[in-house]
C-alpha positions as CSV (number, residue, x, y, z in Angstrom):
1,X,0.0,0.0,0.0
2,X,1.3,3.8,-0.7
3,X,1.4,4.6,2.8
4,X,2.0,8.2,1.8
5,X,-1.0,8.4,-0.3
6,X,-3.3,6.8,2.9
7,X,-2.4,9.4,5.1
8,X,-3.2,12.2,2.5
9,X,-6.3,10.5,1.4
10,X,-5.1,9.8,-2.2
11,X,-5.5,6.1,-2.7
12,X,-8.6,3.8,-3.9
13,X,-7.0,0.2,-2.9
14,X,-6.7,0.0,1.3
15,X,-8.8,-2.4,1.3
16,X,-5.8,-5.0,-0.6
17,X,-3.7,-4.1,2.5
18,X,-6.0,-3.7,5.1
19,X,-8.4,-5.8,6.5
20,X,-8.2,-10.0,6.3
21,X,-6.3,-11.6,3.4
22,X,-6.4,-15.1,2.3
23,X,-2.2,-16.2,1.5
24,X,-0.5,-19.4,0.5
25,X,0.6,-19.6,3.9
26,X,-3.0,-18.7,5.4
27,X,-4.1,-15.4,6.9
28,X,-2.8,-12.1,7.2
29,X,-4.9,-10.0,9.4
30,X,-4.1,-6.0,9.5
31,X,-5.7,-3.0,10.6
32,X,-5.0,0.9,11.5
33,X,-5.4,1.9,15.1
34,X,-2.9,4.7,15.6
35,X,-4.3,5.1,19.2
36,X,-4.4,1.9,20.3
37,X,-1.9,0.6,23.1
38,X,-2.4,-2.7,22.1
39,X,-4.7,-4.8,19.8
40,X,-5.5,-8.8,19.9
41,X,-7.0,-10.6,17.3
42,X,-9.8,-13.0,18.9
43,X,-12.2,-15.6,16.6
44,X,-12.7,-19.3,16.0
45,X,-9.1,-20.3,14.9
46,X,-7.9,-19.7,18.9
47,X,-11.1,-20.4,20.4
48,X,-11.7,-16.6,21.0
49,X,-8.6,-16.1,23.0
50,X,-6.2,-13.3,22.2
51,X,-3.6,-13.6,19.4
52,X,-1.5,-10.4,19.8
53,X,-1.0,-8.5,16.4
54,X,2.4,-6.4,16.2
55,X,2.9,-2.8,15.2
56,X,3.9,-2.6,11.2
57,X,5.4,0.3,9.0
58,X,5.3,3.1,11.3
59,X,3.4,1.3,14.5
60,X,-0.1,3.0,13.3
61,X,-0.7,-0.3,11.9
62,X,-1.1,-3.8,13.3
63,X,-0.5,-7.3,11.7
64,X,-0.7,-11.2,12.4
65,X,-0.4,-14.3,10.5
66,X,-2.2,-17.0,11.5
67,X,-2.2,-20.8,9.2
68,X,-5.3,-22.1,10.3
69,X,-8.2,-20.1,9.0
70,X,-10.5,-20.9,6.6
71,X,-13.1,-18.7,4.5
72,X,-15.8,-18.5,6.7
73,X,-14.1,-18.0,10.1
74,X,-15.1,-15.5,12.2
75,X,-13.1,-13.0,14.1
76,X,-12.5,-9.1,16.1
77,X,-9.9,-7.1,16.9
78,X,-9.9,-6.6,20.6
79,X,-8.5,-3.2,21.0
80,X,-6.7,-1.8,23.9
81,X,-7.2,2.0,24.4
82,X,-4.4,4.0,26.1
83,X,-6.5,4.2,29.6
84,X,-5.9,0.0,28.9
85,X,-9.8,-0.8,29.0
86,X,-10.7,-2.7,25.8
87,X,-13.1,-3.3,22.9
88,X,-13.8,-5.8,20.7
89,X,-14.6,-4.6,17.0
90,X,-15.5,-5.7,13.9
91,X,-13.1,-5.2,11.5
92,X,-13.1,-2.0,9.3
93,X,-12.2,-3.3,6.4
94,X,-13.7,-6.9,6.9
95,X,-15.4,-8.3,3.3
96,X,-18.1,-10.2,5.7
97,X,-19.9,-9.8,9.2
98,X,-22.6,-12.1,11.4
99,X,-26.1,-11.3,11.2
100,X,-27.4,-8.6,13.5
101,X,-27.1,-8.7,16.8
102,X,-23.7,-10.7,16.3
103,X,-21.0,-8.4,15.3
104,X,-18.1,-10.7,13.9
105,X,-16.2,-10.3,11.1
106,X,-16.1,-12.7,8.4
107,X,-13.4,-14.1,6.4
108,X,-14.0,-14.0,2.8
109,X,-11.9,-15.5,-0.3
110,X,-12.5,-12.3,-2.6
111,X,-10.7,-14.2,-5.7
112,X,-12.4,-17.5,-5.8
113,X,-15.6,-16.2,-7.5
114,X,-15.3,-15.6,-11.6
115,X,-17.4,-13.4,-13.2
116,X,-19.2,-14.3,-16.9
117,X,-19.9,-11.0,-17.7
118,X,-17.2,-9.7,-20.1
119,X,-19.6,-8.5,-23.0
120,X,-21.4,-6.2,-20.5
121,X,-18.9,-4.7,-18.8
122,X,-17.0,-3.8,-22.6
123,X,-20.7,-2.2,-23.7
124,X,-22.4,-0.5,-20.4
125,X,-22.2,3.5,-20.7
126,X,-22.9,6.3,-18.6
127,X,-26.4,6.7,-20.2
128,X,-26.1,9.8,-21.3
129,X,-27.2,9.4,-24.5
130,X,-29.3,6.3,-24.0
131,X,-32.6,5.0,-21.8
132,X,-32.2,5.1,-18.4
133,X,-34.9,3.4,-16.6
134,X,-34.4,2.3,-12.6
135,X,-36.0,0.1,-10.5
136,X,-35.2,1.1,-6.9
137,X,-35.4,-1.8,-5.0
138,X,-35.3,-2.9,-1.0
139,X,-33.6,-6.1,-1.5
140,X,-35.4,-7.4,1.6
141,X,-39.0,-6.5,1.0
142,X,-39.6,-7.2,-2.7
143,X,-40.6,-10.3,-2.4
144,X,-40.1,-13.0,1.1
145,X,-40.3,-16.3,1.7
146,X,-42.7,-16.0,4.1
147,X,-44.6,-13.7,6.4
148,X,-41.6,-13.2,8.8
149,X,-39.5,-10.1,9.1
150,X,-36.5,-11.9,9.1
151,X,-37.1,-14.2,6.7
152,X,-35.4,-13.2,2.9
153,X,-34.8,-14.8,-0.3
154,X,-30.6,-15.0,-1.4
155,X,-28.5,-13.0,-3.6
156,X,-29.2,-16.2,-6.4
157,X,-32.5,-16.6,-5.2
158,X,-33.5,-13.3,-5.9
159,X,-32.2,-13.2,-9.2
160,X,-34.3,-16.3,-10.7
161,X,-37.5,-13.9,-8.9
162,X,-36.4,-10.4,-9.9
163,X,-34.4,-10.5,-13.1
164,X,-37.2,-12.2,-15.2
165,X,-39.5,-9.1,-13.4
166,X,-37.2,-6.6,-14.5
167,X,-37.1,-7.5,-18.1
168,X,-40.9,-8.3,-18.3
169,X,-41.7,-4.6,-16.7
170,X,-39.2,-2.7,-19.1
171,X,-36.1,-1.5,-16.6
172,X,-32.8,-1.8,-17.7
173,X,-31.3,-1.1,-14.7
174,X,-31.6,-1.4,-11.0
175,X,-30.8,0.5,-7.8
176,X,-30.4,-1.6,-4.4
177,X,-30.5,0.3,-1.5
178,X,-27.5,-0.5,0.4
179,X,-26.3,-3.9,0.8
180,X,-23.1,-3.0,3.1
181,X,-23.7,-4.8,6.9
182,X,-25.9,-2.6,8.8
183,X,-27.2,-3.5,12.2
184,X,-30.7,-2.1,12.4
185,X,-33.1,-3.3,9.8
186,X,-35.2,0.2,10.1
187,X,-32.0,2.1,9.1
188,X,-32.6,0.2,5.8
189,X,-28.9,0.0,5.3
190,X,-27.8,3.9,5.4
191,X,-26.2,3.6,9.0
192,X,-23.3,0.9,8.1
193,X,-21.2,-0.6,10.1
194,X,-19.6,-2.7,7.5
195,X,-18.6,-0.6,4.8
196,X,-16.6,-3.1,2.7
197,X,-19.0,-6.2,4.0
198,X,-21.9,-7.2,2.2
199,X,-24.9,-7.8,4.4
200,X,-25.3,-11.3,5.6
201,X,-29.3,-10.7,5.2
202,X,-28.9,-12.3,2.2
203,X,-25.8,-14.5,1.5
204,X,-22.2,-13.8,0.8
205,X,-20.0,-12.0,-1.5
206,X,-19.5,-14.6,-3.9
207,X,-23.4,-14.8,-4.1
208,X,-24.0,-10.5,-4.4
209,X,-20.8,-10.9,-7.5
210,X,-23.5,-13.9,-8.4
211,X,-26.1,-12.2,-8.6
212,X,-24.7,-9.1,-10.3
213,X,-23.1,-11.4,-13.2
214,X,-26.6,-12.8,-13.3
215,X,-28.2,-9.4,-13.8
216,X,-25.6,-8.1,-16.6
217,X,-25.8,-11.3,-18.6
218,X,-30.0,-10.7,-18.7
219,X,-28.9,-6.7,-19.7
220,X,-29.3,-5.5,-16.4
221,X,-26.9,-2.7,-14.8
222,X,-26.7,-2.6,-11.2
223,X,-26.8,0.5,-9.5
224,X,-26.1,0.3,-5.4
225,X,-26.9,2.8,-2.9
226,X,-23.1,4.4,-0.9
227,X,-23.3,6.1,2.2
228,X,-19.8,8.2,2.1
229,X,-21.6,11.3,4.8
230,X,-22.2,9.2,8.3
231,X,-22.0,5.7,10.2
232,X,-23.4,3.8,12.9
233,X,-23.1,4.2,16.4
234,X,-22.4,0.6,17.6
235,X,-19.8,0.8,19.6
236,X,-18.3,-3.0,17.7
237,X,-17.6,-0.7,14.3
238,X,-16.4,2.8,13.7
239,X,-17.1,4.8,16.7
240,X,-14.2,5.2,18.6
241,X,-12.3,2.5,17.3
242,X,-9.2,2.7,18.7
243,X,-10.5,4.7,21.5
244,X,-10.0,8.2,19.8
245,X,-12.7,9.8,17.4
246,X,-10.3,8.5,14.2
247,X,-12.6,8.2,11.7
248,X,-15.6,11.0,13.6
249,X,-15.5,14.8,14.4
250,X,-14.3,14.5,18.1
251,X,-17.5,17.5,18.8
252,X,-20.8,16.6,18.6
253,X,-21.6,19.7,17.1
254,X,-20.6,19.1,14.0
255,X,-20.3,15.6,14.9
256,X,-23.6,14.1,15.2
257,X,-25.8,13.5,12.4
258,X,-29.9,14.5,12.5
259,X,-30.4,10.6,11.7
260,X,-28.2,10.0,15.1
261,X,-25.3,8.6,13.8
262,X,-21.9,9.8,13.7
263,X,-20.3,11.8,10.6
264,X,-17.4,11.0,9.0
265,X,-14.1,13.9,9.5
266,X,-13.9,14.7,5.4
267,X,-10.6,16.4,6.2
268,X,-8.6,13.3,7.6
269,X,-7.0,11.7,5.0
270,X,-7.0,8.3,6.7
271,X,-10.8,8.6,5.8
272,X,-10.9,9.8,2.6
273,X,-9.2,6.9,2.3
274,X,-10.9,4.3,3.7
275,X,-14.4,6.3,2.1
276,X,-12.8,6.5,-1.2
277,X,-12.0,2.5,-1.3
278,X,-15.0,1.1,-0.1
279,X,-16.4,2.9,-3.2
280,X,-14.2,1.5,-5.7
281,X,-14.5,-1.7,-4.3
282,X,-17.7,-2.2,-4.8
283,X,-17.5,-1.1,-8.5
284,X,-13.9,-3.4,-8.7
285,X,-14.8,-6.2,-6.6
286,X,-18.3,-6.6,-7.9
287,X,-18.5,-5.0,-10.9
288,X,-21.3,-2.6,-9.6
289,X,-22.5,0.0,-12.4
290,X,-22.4,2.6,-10.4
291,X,-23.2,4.2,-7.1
292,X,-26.1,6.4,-5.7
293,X,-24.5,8.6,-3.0
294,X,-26.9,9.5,-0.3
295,X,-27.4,12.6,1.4
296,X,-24.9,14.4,-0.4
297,X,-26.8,18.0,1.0
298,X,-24.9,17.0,4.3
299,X,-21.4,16.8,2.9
300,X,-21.5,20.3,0.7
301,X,-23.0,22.2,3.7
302,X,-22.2,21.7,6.8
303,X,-25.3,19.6,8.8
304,X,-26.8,20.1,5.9
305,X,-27.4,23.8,6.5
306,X,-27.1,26.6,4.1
307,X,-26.6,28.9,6.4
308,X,-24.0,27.0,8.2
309,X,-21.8,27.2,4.9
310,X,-19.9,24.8,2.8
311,X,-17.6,22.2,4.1
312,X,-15.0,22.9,2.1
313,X,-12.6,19.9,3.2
314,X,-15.5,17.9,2.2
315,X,-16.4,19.1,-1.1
316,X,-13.1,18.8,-2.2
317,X,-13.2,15.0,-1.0
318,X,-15.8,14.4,-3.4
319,X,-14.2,16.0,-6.1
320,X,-11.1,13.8,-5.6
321,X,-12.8,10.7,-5.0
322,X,-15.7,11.1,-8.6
323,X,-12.3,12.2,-10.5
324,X,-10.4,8.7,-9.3
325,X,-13.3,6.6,-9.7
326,X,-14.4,7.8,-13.5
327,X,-10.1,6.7,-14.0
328,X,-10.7,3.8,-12.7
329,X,-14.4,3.0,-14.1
330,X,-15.3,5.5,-17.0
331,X,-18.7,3.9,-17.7
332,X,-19.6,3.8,-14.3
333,X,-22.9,5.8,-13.0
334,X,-22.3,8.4,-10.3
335,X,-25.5,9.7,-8.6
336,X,-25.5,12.1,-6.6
337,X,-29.0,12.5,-3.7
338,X,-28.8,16.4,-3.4
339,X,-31.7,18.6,-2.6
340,X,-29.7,21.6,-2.3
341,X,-29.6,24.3,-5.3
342,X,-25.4,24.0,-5.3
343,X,-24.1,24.6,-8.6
344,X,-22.6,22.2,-10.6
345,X,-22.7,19.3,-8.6
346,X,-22.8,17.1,-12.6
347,X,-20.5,18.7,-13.6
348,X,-16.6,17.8,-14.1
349,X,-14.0,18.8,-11.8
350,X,-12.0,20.1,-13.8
351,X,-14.7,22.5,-14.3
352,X,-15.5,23.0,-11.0
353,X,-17.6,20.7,-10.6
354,X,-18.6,18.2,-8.2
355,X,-17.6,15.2,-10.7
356,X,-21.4,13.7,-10.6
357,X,-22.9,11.5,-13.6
358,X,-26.5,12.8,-12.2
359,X,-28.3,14.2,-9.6
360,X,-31.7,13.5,-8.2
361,X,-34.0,16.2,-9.6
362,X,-36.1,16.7,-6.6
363,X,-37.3,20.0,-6.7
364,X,-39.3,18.3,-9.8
365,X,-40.3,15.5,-7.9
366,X,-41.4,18.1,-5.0
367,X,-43.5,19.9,-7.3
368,X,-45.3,17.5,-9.6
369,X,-46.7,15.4,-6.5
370,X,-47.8,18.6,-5.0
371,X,-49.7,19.4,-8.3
372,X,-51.1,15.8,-8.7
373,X,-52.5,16.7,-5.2
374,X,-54.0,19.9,-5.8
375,X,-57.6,19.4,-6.6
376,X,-58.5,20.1,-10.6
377,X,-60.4,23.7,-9.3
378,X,-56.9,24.9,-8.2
379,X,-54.4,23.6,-10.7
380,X,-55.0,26.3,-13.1
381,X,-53.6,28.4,-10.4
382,X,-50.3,26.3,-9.6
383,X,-50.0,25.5,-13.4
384,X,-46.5,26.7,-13.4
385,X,-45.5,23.8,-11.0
386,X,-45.2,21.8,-14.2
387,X,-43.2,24.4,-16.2
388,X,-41.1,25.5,-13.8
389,X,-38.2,22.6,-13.8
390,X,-37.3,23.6,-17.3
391,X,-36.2,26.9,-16.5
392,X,-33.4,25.3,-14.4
393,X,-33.2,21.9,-15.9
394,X,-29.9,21.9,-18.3
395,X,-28.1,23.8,-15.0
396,X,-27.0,20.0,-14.1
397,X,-27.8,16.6,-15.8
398,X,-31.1,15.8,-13.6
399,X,-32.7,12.5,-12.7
400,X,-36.5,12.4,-12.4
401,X,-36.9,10.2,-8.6
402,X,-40.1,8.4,-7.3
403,X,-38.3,6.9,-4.6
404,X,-38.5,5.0,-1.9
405,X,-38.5,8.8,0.3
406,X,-41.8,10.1,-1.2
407,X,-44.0,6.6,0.1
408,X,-42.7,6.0,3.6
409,X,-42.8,8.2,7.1
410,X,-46.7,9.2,6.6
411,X,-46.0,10.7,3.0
412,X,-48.7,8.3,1.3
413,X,-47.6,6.1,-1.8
414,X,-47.6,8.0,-5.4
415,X,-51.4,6.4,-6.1
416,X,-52.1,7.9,-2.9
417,X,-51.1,10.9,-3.2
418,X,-53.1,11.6,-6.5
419,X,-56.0,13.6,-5.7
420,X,-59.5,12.2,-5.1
421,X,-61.4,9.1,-4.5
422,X,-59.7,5.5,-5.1
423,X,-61.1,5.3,-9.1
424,X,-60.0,8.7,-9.8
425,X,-56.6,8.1,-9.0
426,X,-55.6,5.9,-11.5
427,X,-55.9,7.9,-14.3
428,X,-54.5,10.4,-12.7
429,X,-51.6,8.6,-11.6
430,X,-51.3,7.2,-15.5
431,X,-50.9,10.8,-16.7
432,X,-48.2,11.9,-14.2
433,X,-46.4,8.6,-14.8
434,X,-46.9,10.0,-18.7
435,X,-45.7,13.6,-18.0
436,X,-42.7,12.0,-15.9
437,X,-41.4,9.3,-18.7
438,X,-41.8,12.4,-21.6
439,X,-39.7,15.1,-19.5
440,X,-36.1,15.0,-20.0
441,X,-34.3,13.5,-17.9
442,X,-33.7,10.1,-16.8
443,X,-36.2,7.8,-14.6
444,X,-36.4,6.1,-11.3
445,X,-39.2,4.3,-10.1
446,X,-39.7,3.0,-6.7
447,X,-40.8,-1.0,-6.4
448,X,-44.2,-1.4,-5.7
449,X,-45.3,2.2,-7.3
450,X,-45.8,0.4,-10.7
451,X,-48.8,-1.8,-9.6
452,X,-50.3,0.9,-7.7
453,X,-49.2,0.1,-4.0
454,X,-52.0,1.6,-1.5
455,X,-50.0,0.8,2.0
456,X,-47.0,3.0,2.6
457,X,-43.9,0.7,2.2
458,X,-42.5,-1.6,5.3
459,X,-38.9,-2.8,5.1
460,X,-41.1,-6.0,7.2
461,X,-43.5,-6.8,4.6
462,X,-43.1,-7.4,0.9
463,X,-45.1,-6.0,-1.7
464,X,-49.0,-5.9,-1.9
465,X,-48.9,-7.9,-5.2
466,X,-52.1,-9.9,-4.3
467,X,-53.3,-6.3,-5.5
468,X,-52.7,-7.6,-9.1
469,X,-55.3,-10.0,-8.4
470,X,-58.1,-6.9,-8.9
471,X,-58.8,-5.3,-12.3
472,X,-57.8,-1.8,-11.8
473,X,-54.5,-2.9,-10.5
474,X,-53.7,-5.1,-13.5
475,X,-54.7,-2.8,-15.6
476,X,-52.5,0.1,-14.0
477,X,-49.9,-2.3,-14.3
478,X,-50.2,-3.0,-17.7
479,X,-49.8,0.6,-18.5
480,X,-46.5,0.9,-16.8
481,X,-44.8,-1.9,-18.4
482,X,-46.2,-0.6,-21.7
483,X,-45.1,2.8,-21.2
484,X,-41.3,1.5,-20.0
485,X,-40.8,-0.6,-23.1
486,X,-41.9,2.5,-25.6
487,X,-39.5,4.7,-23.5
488,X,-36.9,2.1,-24.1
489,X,-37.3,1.4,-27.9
490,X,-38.0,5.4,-28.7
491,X,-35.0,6.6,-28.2
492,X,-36.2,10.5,-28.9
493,X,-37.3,9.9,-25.3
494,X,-33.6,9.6,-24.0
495,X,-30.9,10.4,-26.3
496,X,-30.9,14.5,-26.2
497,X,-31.6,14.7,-22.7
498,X,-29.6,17.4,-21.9
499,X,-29.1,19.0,-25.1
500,X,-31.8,22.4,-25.0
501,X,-32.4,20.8,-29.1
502,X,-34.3,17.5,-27.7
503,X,-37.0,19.5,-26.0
504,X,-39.3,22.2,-27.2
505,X,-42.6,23.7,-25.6
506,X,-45.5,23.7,-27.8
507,X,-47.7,25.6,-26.0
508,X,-47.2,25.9,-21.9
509,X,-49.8,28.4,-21.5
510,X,-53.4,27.2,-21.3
511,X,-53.2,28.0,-17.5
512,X,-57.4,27.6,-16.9
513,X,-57.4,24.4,-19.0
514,X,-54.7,22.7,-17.9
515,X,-53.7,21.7,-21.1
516,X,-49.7,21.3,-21.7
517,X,-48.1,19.8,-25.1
518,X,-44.3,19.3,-26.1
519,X,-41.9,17.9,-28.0
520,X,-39.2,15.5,-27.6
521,X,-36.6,15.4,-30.7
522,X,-34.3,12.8,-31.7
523,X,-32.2,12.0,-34.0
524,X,-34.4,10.2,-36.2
525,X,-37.6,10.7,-34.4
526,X,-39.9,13.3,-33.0
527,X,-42.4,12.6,-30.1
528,X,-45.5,15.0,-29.1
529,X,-47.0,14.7,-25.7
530,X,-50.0,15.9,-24.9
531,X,-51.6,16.1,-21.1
532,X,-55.0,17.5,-19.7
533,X,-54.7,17.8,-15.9
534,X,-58.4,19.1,-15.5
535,X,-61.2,17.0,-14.8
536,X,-62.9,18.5,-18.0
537,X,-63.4,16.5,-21.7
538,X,-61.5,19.4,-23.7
539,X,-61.6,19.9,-27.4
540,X,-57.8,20.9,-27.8
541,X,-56.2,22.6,-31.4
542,X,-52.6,21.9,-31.7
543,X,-50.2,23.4,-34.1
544,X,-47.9,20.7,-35.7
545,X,-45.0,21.9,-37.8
546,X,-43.7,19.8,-40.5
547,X,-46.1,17.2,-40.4
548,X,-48.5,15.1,-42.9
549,X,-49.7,12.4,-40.4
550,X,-49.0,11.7,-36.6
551,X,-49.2,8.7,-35.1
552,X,-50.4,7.8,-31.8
553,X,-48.0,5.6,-29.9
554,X,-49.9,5.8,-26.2
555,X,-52.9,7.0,-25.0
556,X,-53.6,6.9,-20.6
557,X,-56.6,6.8,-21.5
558,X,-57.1,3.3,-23.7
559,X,-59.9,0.4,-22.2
560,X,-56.5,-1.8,-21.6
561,X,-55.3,1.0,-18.8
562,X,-58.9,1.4,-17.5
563,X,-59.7,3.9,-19.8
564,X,-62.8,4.2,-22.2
565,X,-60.7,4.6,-25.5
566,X,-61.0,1.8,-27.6
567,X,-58.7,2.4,-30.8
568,X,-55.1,2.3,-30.1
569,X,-52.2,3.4,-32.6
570,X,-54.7,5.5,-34.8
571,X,-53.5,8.1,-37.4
572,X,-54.4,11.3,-37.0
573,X,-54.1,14.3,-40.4
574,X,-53.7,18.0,-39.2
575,X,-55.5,20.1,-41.4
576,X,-53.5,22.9,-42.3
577,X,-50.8,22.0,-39.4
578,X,-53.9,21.8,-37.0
579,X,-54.2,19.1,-35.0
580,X,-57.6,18.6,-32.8
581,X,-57.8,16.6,-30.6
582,X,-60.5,15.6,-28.0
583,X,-58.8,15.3,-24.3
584,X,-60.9,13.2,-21.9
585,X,-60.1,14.4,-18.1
586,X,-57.0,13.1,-16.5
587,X,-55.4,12.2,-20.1
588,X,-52.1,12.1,-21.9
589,X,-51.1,11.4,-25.4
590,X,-47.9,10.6,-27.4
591,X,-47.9,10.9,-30.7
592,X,-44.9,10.4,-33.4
593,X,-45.2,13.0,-35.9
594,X,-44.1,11.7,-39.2
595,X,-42.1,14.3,-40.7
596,X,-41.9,15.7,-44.1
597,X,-38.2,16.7,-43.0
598,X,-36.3,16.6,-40.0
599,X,-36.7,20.1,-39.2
């Protein structure tokens, strides 16, 4: 390891130095503990009693050999602070850990497992110019095995249920909310304490690489969730680890997150380090697509807060850690979950930018649920709600999210939160799905949204899909995979997402009908969409340039989706470039205009 480079946070590998190693002449065990006055290591190959570990390099670090362990052996480090009380910890760097409440690390052979997935890794991209459609995904709660909490299906288990799903539905890719060892199955993952471990909940690392190769050779990316702002409190992991705040702020102020757990010091380069090679190794060691980094708000301002200012130390840690990992992975997929209005957070560093692939658009997300749950009578007022995002929307490149935030925590599910009674959500909930797939920008759906999920979700429970069992459900459902395979196969929907000559108003102004119509342009294609908001049938003139017929590729409102539409894919001739068109309430049209030229 460049020990240089560790202590000034410049390195991506630790994790070959540090943590437990598999050798021809058994295990070497090795961590960093600068504070410690001694360390032990303890697990099944001494019967739990102590095996001292001697100080290495510059006595910060601490190494053993020991002959007799096998993959699958458990161990700590008991570490002895300078007051000589001691802990036992998991190991910081360990590539397993026990089930909750059992803290032991696990050792792992991270060689032994070979990967079939050569074509895909040669052809993925960044998406930028392609359909990006993802399925977020609680890897505990999609489907279970049974009734019981605890009870979940494995890494290969899953992916004979969910790949065949995935493919069926129309994504082509997927984001798994974290998978690294947490201790607290309501955290969902987002307070680790095993940041290089993946969770036990569901097998081992050779079955997560498994089930990733399994997902890439169906045409699958894999997108996982990374926590790089905070950590868990246990005392068994981070906190205090060698009885000094190494890897925390040593003041709560600054140090204490508003989820509880501890934040990560951005401006030690021990844990830039250690932050910067859990991420690669996830994309290296398990040829993850790319990584969804949560809560990003709290690492450009400090606590989150605006008015608190930036954190510089920690901006620039991002900026140094999305510049190593594009070297190291150039068709990996950096997301970035920021609410904030900080510029350039997709753009590249050496632009002054934050180094991001995407970031989570959710000032769109905020306002098209609060217009889908206005009631008709008041829309006209709040009409700009729906404009608004493309006055801002080529600032950064955005991703439209539906996530698992907006249908948890009392928010109601997206049907929900569609105005009115139960039937009159539905098409409702059809045209906003509509609006979102036409707007630039790429997608993210949360699982169980697409077959109309009623009960907020429950990291306990899997999903409601007995629901598919009644018509208006089916039907619903239906619609979505429909409307995920046309967004798939028509690429004017994707390719010029965030070029300003992709996307044209055709007429944002019809404020009192809440009428809206515009353009997608592609290379070889042009797409009109159409919505009424209002709960009025509207007679609706639309100019279309250029055009001798359109075609309409999918209407909300068709007797398939629970509409009362019975022709699908009709023609449709403007008369001198007029287009009328009868909008039934809560109804959205695309159409592909057949050109008499491309301009």
């Amino acid at each position: 390891m460049d020990f240089h480079g560790f202590y000034t946070g410049k390195i991506f590998d630790a994790y070959q130095y540090l943590g437990a190693h598999i050798t021809d002449a058994g295990v070497v065990f090795r961590t960093f503990a600068p504070g410690a006055q001694k360390v032990s290591l303890i697990g099944e190959c001494s019967q739990w009693r102590e095996y001292d570990m001697n100080r290495v390099y510059d006595g910060n670090f601490w190494e053993c050999y020991v002959d007799s362990v096998k993959p699958g052996s458990m161990y700590k480090y008991r570490i002895y602070e300078k007051s000589g009380s001691c802990v036992d910890h998991c190991d910081p760097y360990g590539f397993g850990m026990e089930l909750r409440p059992n803290s032991a690390s696990i050792v792992r052979d991270m060689n032994s497992y070979q990967f079939h997935d050569s074509a895909w890794m040669l052809s993925r991209s960044d998406c930028k110019n392609r359909p990006l459609n993802i399925y977020e995904l609680h890897f505990g709660s999609f489907r279970k095995p049974s009734e019981r909490a605890d009870d979940w299906y494995t890494y290969e288990e899953m992916a004979d249920i969910l790949i065949p799903y995935l493919k069926q539905s129309g994504y082509n890719y997927l984001e798994i909310m974290p998978l690294n060892e947490h201790p607290c199955d309501e955290s969902w993952g987002y307070q680790s304490t095993g940041f290089f471990s993946p969770t036990s909940r569901y097998g081992t690392a050779d079955q997560l690489k498994a089930f990733v190769d399994a997902c890439h050779q169906n045409g699958i990316g894999v997108i996982m969730d990374f926590v790089p702002v905070h950590f868990a409190v246990d005392g068994y992991a981070l906190a205090q680890f060698d009885g000094t705040a190494l890897y925390e702020y040593p003041h709560a102020a600054v140090g204490v997150s508003e989820w509880g757990s501890l934040n990560f010091m951005h401006s030690r380069g021990e844990v830039r380090s250690f932050l910067q090679s859990a991420a690669n190794y996830w994309l290296a060691e398990f040829h993850v697509d790319g990584l969804r980094m949560d809560a990003i708000s709290r690492m450009i301002y400090w606590q989150g807060d605006p008015g608190r200012g930036v954190n510089l130390d920690a901006v620039k840690f991002l900026q140094y850690m999305n510049r190593g990992l594009k070297t190291l992975h150039p068709t990996a997929i950096l997301i970035a979950e920021d609410s904030t209005s900080y510029p350039n957070v997709t753009k590249s560093v050496s632009e002054n930018g934050l180094g991001f692939d995407y970031k989570w658009d959710m000032g769109w997300m905020n306002d098209t649920l609060d217009y889908c749950r206005t009631a008709p009578a008041y829309r006209g007022m709040n009409y700009h709600k729906l404009t608004f995002s493309m006055m801002y929307y080529y600032h950064d490149h955005f991703l439209l999210p539906l996530s698992h935030d907006e249908v948890v925590h009392g928010k109601a599910t997206i049907l929900q939160k569609m105005n009115g009674q139960y039937e009159k959500k539905f098409p409702q909930a059809r045209i906003l799905y509509m609006y979102m797939y036409a707007h630039p920008g790429k997608k993210l759906n949360f699982m169980g949204n697409e077959i109309g999920q009623l009960r907020e979700w429950d990291e306990k429970r899997q999903q409601d899909w007995n629901l598919l069992d009644f018509p208006v459900h089916r039907e619903f459902h239906r619609f979505m995979m429909d409307l995920n395979h046309i967004y798939l196969q028509h690429l004017a929907l994707s390719e010029k997402d965030y070029d300003p000559d992709g996307f044209r108003w055709l007429d944002c102004h019809q404020e009192e009908r809440c009428i809206y119509a515009f353009e997608r342009i592609g290379s070889s294609e042009r797409i009109i969409a159409v919505f009424n908001f209002s709960n009025c049938e509207q007679i609706y003139q639309l100019k279309v340039r250029n055009s001798q017929t359109v075609q309409v590729l999918l209407s909300s409102n068709w007797v398939i989706y629970g509409g009362d539409e019975t022709s699908c894919g009709a023609n449709l001739t403007p008369k001198n470039n007029i287009l009328e068109l009868t909008m039934k309430p809560y109804t959205a049209l695309y159409m592909v205009v057949c050109s008499t030229n491309k301009n």
